[in-house]
LUMLUMBA-315347 format. One line per 3 residues: for each residue x, y, z of N, C-alpha, C. Coordinates in nm, 3 decimals. Layout:
# residues N
X,Y,Z,X,Y,Z,X,Y,Z | ...
***
This chain:
# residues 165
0.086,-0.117,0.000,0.000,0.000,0.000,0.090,0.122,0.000 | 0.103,0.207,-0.100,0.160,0.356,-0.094,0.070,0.418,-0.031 | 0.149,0.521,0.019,0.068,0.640,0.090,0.018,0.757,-0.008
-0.100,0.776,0.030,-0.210,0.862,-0.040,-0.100,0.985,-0.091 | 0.004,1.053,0.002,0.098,1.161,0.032,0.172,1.161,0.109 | 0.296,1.170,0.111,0.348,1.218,0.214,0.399,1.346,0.271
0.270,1.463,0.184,0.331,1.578,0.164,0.309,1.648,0.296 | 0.219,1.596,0.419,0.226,1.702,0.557,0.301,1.659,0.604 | 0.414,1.564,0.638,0.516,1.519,0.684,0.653,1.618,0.621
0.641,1.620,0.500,0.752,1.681,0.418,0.740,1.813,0.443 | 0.620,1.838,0.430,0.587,2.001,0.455,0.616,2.055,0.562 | 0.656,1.945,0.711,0.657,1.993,0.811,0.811,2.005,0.865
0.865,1.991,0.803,1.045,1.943,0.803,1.100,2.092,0.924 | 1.024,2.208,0.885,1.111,2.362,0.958,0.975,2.403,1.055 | 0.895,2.294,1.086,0.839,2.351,1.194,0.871,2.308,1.315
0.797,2.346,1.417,0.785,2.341,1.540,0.752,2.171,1.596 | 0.815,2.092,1.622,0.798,1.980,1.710,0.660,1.927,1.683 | 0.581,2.042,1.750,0.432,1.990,1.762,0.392,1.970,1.651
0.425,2.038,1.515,0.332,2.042,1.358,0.379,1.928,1.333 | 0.536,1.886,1.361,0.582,1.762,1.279,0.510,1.616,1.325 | 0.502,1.625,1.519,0.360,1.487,1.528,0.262,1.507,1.460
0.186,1.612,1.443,0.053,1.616,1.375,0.085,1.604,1.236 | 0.174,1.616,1.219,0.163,1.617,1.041,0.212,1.447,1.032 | 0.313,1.403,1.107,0.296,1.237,1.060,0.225,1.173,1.112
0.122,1.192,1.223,0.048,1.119,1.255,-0.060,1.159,1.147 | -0.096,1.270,1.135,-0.181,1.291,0.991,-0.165,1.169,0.832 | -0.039,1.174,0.840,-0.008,1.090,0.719,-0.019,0.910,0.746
-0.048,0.905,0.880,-0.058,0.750,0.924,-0.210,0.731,0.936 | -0.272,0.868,0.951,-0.392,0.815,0.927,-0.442,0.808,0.787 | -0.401,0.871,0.675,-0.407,0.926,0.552,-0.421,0.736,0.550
-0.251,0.698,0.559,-0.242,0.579,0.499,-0.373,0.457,0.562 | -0.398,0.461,0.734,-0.490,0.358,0.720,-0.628,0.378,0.659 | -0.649,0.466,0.586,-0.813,0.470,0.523,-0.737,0.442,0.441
-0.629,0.467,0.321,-0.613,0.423,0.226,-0.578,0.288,0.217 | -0.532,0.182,0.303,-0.540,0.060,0.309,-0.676,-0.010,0.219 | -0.800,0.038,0.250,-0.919,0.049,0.194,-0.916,0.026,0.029
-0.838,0.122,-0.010,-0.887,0.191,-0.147,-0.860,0.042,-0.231 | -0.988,0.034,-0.292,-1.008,-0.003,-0.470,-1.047,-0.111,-0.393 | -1.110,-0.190,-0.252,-1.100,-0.292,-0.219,-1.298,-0.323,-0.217
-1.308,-0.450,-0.217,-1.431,-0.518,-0.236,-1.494,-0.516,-0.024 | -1.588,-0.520,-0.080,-1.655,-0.535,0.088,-1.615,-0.644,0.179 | -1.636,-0.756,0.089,-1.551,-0.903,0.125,-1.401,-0.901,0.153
-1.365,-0.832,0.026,-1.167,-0.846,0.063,-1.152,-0.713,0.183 | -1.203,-0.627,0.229,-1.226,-0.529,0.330,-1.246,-0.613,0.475 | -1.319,-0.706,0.459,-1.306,-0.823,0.576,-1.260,-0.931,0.574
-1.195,-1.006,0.486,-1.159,-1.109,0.485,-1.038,-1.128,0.605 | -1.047,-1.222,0.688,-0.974,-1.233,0.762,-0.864,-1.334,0.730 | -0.758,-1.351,0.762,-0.614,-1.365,0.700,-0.533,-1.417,0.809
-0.550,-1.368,0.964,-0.441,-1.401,1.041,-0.554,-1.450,1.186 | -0.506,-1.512,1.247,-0.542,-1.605,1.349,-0.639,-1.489,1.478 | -0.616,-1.338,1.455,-0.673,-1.285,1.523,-0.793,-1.180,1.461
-0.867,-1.102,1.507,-0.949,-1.041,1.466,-0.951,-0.943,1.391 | -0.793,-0.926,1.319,-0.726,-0.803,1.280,-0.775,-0.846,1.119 | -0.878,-0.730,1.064,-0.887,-0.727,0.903,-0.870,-0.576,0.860
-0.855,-0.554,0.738,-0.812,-0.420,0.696,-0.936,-0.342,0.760 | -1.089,-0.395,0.746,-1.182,-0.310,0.739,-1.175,-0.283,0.930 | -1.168,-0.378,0.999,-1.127,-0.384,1.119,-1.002,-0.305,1.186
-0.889,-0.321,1.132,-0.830,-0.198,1.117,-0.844,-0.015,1.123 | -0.895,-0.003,1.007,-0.938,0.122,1.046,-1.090,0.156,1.173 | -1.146,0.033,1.169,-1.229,0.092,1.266,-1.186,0.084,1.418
-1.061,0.004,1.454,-0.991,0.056,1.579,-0.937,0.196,1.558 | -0.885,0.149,1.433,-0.811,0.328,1.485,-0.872,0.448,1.517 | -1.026,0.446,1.469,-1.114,0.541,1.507,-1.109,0.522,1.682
-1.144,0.413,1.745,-1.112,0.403,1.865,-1.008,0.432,1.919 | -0.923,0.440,1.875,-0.786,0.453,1.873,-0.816,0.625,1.894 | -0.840,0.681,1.847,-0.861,0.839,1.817,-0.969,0.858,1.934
-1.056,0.808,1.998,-1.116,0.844,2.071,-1.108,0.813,2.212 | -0.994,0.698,2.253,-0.912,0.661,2.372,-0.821,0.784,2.406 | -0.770,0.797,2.334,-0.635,0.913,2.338,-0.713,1.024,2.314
-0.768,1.065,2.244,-0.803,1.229,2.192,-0.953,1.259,2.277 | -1.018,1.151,2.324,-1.186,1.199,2.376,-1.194,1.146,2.539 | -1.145,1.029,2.508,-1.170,1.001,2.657,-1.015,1.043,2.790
-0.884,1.033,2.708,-0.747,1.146,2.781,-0.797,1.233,2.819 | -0.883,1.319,2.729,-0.875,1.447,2.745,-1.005,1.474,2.829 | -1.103,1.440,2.824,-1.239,1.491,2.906,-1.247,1.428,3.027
-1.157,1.267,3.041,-1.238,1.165,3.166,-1.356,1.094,3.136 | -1.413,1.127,3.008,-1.539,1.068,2.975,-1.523,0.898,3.007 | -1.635,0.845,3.067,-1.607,0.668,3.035,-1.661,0.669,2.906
-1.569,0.521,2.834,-1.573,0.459,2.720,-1.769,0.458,2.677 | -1.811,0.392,2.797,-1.926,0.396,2.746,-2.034,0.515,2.688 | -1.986,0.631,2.761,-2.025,0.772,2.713,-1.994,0.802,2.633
-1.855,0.755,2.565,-1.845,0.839,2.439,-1.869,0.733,2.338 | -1.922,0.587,2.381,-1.979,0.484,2.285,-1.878,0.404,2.182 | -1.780,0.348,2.282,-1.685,0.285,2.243,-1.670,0.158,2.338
-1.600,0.066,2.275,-1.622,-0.064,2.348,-1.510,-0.054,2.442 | -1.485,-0.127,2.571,-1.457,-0.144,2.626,-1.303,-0.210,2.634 | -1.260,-0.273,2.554,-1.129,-0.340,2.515,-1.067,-0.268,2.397
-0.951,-0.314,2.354,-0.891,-0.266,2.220,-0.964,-0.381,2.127 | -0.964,-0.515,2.216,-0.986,-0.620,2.139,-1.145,-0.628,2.059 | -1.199,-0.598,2.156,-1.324,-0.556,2.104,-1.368,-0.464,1.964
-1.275,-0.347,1.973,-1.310,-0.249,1.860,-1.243,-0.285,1.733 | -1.207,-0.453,1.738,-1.152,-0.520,1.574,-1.306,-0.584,1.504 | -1.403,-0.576,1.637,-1.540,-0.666,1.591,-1.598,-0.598,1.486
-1.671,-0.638,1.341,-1.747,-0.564,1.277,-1.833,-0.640,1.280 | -1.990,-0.557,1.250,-2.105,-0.560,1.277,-2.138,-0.544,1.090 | -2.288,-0.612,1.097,-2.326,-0.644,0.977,-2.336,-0.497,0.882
-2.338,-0.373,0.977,-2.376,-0.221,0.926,-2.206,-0.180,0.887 | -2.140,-0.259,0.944,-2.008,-0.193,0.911,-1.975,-0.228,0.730 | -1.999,-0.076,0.685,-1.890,-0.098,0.554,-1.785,-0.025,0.545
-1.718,-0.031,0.424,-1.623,0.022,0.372,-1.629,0.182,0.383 | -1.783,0.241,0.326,-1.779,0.390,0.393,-1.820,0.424,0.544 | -1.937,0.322,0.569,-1.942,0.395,0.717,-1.815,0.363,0.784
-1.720,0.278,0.810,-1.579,0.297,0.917,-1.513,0.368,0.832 | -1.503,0.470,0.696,-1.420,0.531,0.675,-1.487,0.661,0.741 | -1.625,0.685,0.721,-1.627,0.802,0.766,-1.653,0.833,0.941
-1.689,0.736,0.992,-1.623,0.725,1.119,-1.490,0.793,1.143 | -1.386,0.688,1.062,-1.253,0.690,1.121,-1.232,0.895,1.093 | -1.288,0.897,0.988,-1.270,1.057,0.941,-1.328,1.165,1.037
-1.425,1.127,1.089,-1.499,1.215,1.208,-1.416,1.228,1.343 | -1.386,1.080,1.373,-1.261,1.040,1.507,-1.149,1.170,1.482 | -1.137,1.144,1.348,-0.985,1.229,1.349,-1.005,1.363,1.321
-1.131,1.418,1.271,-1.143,1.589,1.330,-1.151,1.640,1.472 | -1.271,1.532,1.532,-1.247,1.535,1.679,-1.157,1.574,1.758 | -1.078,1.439,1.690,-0.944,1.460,1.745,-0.871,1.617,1.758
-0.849,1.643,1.604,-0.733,1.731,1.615,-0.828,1.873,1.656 | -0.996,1.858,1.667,-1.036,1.986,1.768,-1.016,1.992,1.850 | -1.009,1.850,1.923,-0.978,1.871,2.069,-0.840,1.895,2.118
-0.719,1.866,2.063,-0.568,1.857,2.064,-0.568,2.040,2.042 | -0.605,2.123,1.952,-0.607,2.235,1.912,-0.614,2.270,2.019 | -0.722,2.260,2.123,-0.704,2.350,2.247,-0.602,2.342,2.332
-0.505,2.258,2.354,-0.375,2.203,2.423,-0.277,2.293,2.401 | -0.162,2.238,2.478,-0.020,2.312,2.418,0.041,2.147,2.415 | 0.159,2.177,2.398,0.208,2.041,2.364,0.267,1.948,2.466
0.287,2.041,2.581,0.337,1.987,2.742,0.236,1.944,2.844 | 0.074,2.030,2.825,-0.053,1.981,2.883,-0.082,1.824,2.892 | -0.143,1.757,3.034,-0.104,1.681,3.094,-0.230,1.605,3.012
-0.281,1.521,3.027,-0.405,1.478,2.990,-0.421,1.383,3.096 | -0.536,1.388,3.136,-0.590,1.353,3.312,-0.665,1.213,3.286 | -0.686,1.165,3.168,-0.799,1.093,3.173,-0.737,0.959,3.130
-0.641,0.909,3.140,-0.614,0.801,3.057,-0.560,0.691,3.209 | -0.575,0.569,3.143,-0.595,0.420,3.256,-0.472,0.489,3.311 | -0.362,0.465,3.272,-0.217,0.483,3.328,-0.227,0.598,3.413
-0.277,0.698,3.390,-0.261,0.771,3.468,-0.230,0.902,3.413 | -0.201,1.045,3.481,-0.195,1.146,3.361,-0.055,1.167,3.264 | -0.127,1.194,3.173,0.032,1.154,3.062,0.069,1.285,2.950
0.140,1.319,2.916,0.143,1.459,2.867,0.111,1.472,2.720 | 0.066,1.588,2.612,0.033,1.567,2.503,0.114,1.477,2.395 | 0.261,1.557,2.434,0.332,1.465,2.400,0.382,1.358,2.351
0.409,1.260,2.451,0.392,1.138,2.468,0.307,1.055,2.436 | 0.143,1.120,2.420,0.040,1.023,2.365,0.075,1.093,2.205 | 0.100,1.178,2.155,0.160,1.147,2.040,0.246,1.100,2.021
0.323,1.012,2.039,0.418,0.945,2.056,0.361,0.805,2.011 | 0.289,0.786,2.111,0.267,0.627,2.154,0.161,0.638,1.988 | 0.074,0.700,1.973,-0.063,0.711,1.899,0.040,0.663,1.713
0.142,0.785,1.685,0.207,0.715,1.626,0.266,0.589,1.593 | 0.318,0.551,1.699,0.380,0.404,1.715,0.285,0.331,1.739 | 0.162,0.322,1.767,0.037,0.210,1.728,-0.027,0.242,1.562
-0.019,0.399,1.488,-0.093,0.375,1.393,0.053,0.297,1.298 | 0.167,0.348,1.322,0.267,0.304,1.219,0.266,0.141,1.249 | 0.249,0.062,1.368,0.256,-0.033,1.350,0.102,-0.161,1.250
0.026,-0.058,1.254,-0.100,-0.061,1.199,-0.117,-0.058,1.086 | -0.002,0.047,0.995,-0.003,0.063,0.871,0.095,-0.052,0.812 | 0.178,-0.100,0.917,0.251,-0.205,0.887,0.141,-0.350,0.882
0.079,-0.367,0.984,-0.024,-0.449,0.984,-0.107,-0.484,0.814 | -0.184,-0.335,0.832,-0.252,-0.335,0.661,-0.144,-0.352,0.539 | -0.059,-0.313,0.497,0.021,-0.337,0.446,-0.004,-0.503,0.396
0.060,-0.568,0.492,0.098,-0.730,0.473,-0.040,-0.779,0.441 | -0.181,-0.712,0.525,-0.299,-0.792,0.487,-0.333,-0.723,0.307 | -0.324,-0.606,0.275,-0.349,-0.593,0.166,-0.272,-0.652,0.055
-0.135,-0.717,0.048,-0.066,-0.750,0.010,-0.126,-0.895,-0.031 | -0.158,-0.936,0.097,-0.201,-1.053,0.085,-0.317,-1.109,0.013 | -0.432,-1.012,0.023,-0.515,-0.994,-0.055,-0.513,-0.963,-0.181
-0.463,-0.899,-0.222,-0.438,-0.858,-0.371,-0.379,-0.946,-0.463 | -0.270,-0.996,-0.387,-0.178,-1.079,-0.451,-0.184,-1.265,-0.423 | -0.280,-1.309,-0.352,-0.303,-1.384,-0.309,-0.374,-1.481,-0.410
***
């Protein structure tokens, strides 16, 4: 899977610390909706590896993914208030309503959310709401990266597999 762009990453080369997480975490999300592209509803779920992990499954954690870190860090909200399941493991489950556009435009809504709610921050602000305990903006960009990059690595091998299979 190429990436849609890698031009907010590139673009961000002479900024400030903070533009350069948002701009590659921007481009990791770019890439997991594009995992998606040109793909059948079936090959979007076809499952491939021994766990619950499918491309279409994929992006719909990462929407969870976006709303662990970006909705529930930041407010304290419980999972169930902001209508997210309870496990990571859980948010690989798709439901008969899940397609190809509704978890894209999910995942697309997660990630305005997101970066409205991050907008109000500075980049050292603590975030109060997360299991571990409070953790700084930082750092959950950090980690948020290093779960979507390992994610895009994930889709990768399943689209690969699919296509070429």
């Amino acid at each position: 899977m190429s990436a849609p762009s890698a031009a907010f990453a590139e673009n961000a080369i002479c900024q400030p610390a903070r533009a350069q997480f948002e701009a590659f975490i921007d481009d990791h999300r770019n890439m997991l909706s594009a995992c998606l592209n040109g793909l059948t509803e079936e090959q979007a779920r076809r499952s491939l590896v021994a766990s619950r992990t499918t491309l279409l499954g994929l992006v719909k954690h990462a929407a969870f993914v976006e709303k662990v870190w970006f909705d529930e860090a930041i407010t304290c909200r419980p999972r169930t208030e902001i209508g997210i399941p309870a496990t990571p493991d859980e948010s690989f489950i798709l439901t008969a309503q899940d397609t190809i556009a509704s978890v894209r435009r999910a995942h697309r809504e997660a990630c305005e959310a997101s970066r409205q709610a991050t907008s109000l921050l500075e980049f050292d602000d603590v975030l109060p709401g997360n299991r571990r305990g409070p953790l700084p903006l930082h750092w959950v960009y950090l980690h948020v990266l290093r779960e979507f990059a390992q994610h895009c690595g994930h889709a990768d091998i399943l689209r690969e597999q699919i296509l070429n299979g």
